[in-house]
C-alpha positions in Angstrom: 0.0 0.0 0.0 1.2 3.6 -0.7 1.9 5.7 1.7 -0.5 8.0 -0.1 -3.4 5.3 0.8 -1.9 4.5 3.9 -2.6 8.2 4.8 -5.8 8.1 3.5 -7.1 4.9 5.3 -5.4 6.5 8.5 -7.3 9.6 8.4 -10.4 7.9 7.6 -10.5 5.8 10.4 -10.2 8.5 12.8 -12.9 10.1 11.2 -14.7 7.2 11.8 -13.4 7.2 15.4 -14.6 10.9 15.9 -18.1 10.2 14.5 -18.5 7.3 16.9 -17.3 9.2 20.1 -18.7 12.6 19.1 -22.0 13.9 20.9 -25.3 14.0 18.5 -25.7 17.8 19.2 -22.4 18.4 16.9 -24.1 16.7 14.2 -21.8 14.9 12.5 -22.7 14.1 8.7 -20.3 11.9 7.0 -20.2 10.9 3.4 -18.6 7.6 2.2 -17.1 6.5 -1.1 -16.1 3.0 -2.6 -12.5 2.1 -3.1 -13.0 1.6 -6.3 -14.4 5.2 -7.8 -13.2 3.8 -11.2 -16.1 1.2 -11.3 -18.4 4.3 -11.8 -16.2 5.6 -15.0 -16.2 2.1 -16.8 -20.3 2.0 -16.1 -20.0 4.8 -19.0 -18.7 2.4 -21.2 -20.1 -1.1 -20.3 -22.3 -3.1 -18.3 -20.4 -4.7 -15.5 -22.0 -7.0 -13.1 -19.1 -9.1 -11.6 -16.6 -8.6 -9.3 -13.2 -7.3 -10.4 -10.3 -5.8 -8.2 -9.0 -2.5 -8.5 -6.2 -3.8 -11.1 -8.7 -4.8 -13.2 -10.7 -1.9 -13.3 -8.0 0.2 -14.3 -6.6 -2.2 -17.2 -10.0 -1.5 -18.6 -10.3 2.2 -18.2 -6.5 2.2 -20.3 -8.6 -0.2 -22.6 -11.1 2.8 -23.1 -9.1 5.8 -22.5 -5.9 5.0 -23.7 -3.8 6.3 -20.5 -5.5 6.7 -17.0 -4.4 7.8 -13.9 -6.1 8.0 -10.6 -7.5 11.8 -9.5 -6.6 13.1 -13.2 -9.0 16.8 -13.1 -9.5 15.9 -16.7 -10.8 12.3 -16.7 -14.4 13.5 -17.6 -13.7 15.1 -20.2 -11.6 12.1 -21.3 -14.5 9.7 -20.7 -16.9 12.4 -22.7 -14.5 12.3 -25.9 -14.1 9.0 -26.3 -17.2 8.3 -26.5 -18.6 7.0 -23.1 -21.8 8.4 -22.3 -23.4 7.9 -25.5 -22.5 4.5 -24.8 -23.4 3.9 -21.5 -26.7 5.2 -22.6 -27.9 2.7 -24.9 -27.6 -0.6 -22.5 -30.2 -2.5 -22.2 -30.2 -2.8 -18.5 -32.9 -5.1 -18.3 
């Protein structure tokens, strides 16, 4: 694990810690997030239903995007150009 994600895991559990000890009249509101933030950009391309670690996900976005890097401001846009929500719009979810 990078330190990076190290940090990260650190500081959320103490944040977790915090909310747990912290009196209700503070009121505390915490929002959470999966690990894996890159399911949600491959959902514009395909359908996925299985289970895949975060090594695959990311082969697949360099599938789709060509490069990818975690936290890139411009991944959107990326996503946008090559073509991924007009794709992700015509599944057939059903």
């Amino acid at each position: 694990m990078s330190s990076d994600n190290l940090f990260k895991k650190n500081k959320l559990k103490r944040t977790l810690a915090t909310k747990q000890l912290a009196p209700s009249e503070h009121k505390i509101q915490l929002a959470y997030s999966i690990e894996s933030f890159e399911l949600w950009y491959i959902l514009h391309f395909e359908f996925l239903n299985v289970a895949l670690d975060r090594n695959q996900y990311i082969n697949k976005l360099k599938r789709y995007l060509g490069k990818y890097e975690k936290n890139d401001p411009k991944v959107y846009d990326k996503i946008h150009q090559a073509g991924g929500s007009e794709k992700q719009a015509s599944f057939n979810y059903c």
